[in-house]
C-alpha positions in Angstrom: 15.0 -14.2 -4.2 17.2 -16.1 -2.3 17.3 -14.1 0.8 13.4 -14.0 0.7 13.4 -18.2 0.3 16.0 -18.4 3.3 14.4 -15.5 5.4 10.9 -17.3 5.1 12.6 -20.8 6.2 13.9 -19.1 8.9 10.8 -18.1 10.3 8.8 -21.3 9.4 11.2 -23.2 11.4 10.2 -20.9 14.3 13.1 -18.4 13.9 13.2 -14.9 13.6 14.2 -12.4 10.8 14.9 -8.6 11.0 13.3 -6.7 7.4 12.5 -3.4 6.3 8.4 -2.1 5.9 7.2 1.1 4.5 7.3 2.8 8.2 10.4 1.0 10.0 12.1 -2.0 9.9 10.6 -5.0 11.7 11.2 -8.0 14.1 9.4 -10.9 12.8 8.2 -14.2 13.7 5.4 -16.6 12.2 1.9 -15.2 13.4 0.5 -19.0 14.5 3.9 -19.6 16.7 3.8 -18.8 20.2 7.2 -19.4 21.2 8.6 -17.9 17.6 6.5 -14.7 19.1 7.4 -15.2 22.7 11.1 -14.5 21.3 10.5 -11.2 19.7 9.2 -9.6 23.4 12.6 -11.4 24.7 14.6 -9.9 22.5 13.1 -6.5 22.4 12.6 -6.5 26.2 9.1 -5.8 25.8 6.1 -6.0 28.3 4.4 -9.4 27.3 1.2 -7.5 27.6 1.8 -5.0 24.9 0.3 -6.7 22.3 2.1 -6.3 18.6 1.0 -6.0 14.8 0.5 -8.4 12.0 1.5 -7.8 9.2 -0.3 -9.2 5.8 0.5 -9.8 2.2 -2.7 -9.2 1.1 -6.4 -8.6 1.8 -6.5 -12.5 0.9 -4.4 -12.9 4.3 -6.6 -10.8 6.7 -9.5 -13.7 6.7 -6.7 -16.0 7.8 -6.0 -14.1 11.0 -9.2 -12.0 11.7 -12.5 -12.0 11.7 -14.8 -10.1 8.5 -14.1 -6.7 9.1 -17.0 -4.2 9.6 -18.2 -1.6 7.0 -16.2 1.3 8.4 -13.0 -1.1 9.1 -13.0 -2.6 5.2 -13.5 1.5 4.1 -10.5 2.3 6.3 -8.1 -0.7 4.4 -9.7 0.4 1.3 -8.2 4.0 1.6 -5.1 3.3 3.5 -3.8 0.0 2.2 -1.0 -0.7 1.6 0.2 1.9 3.8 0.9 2.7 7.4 -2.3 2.4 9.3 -2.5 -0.5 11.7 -6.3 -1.6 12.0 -7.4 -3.0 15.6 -9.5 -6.2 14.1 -11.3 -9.5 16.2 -9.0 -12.2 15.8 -8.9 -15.4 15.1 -7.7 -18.5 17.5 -4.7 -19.9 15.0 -3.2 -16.3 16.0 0.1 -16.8 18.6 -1.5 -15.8 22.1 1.0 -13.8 22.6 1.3 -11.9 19.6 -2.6 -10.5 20.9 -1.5 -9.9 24.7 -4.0 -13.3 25.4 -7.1 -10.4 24.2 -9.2 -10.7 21.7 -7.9 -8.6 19.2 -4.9 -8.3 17.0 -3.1 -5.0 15.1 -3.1 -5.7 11.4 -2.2 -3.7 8.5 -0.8 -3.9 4.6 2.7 -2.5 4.6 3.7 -0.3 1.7 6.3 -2.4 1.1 7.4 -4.8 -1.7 10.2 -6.3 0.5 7.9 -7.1 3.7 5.3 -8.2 1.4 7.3 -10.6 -0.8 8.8 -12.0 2.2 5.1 -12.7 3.7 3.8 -14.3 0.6 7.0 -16.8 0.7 5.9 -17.5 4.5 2.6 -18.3 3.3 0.7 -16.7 6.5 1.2 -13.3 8.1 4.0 -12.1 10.1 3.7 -10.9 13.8 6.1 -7.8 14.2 7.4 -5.0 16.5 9.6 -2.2 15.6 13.7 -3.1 16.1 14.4 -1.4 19.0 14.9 -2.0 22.3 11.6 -1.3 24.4 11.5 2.7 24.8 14.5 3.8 22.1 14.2 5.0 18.7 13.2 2.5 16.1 15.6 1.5 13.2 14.9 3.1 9.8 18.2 1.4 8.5 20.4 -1.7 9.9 22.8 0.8 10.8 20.1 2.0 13.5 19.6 -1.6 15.0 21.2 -2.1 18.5 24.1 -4.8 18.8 22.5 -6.5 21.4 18.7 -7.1 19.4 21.6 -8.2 16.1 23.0 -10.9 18.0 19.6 -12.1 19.0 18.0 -12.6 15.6 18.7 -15.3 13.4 18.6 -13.3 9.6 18.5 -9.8 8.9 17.4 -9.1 5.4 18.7 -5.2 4.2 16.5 -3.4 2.0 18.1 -0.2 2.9 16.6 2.9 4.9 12.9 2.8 5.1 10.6 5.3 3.3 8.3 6.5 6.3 10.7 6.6 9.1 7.9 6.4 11.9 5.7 3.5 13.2 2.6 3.3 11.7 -0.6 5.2 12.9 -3.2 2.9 14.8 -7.1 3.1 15.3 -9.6 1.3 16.4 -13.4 1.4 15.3 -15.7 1.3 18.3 -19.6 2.2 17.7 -18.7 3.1 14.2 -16.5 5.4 15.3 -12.4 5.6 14.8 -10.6 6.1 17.7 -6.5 6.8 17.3 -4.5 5.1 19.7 -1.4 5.9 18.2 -0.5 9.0 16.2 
């Protein structure tokens, strides 16, 4: 419990913190920080347009971030969650700018994970998070995988060993009552 006590402090003081999910393992910062998120695109040299996921605890979490989901969105958490499926939701203003690419929306989902949801209920608000990797390699299924460069750059890397999935979650987006995948 320590490392989930020191891990959250770490990102509450604006920090960031390398952990393992259900799919891969994640680079995290506090949701409602923009310059705690603004660090995750710096470290991962990603496009500060792609936006990135949040991940929650619990369904509790989602009304904290988004907006009430429609009928077809709360069917889709209802079947998948926890799990890997990344929900495109409305989101709410205390959400980092950044985090939603300055749009509208945000990428949200319940991770099948007791170690990335522990670690967001000691936070006390959801975690924004991309895969650890650098922008267009492989992502990290175990610490082992995770680039030198993107270790030096974080400020706590909590191991929970290789992750279960081993590939980023699926995301979809409900337009017209209808799913669209935009990422298998």
């Amino acid at each position: 419990m320590e490392d989930f006590e020191r891990a959250a402090d770490i990102l509450l003081s604006g920090g960031t913190v390398i952990f393992p999910t259900d799919t891969v393992y994640g680079l995290g910062a506090v949701a409602n920080n923009d310059a705690a998120v603004e660090k995750l695109f710096e470290i991962k040299g990603r496009d500060i347009k792609k936006p990135i996921n949040l991940l929650i605890a619990d369904y509790e979490d989602l009304l904290k971030i988004a907006e009430i989901p429609s009928r077809e969105e709360g069917k889709l958490m209802e079947k998948y969650w926890p799990g890997p499926l990344t929900i495109i939701l409305k989101r709410k203003q205390n959400v980092a700018n950044v985090a939603a690419a300055n749009g509208g929306t945000i990428g949200v989902r319940i991770p099948d994970s007791e170690i990335a949801r522990n670690l967001i209920r000691e936070v006390g608000f959801p975690i924004a998070t991309t895969s650890v990797n650098l922008a267009g390699k492989e992502p990290a299924v175990k610490v082992e995988d995770i680039d030198e460069k993107i270790l030096d750059s974080v400020d706590f890397i909590l191991d929970g060993g290789e992750c279960k999935l081993k590939t980023p979650s699926k995301i979809v987006k409900i337009e017209n009552g209808v799913v669209k995948i935009l990422r298998k």
